[in-house]
C-alpha positions in Angstrom: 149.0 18.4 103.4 149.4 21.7 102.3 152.5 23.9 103.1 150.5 26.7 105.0 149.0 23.8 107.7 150.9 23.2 110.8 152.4 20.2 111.5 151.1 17.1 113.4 153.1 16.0 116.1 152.5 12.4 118.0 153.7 11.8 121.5 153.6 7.8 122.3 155.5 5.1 124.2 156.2 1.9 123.1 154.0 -1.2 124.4 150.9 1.3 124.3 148.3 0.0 122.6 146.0 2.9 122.1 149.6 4.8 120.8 149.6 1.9 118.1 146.0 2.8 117.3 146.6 6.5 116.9 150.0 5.8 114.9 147.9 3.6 112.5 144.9 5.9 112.3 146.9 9.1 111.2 149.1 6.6 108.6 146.3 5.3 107.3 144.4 8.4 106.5 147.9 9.9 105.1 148.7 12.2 107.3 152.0 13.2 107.9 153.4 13.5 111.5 156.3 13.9 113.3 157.0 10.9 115.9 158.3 11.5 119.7 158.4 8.3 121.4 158.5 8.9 125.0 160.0 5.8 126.0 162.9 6.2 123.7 163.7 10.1 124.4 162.1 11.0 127.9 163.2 14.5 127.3 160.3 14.7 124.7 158.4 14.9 128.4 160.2 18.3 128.9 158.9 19.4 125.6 155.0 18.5 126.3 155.8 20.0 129.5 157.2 23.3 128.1 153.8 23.1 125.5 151.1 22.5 128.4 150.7 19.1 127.7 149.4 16.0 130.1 152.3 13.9 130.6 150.3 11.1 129.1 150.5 8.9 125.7 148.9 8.8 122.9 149.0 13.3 122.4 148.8 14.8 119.1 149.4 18.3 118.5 148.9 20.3 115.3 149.7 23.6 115.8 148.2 25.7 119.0 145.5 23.0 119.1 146.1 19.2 121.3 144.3 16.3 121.8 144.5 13.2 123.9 145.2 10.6 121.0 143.1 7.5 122.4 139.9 9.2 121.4 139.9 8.8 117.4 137.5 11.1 117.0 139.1 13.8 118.6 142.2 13.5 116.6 140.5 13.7 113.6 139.0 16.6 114.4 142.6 18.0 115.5 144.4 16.5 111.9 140.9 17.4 110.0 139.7 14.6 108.5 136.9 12.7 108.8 136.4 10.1 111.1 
């Protein structure tokens, strides 16, 4: 990842399986990503509150742009890679 790209942030909970999917795509495909597990720190639900966000898991947010993580396709359009 290039400096000038914005960073990919991931919203999950452990136990959720489609989280554990979208963890797994976004390693696997090397792209870096800040973690906020939900069930750990539930004031990361202030923070997708504060950005707009649905207060549901798997979310991944790069920049202005979000998506809801379950779909794969969607969040490789949102890291840009191909899916």
């Amino acid at each position: 990842m290039s400096e000038s790209q914005p960073q990919t942030h991931l919203y999950w909970a452990t136990g959720c399986t489609s989280c554990l999917r979208a963890k797994e795509f976004l390693e696997r495909n090397d792209v870096s990503f800040e973690s906020h597990n939900i069930a750990e720190d539930m004031s990361q639900l202030d923070d997708m509150d504060a950005q707009g966000l649905p207060r549901q898991v798997p979310v991944v947010v790069r920049g202005d742009a979000w998506a809801a993580a379950q779909d794969l396709d969607a969040l490789a359009k949102i890291v840009e890679i191909e899916s």
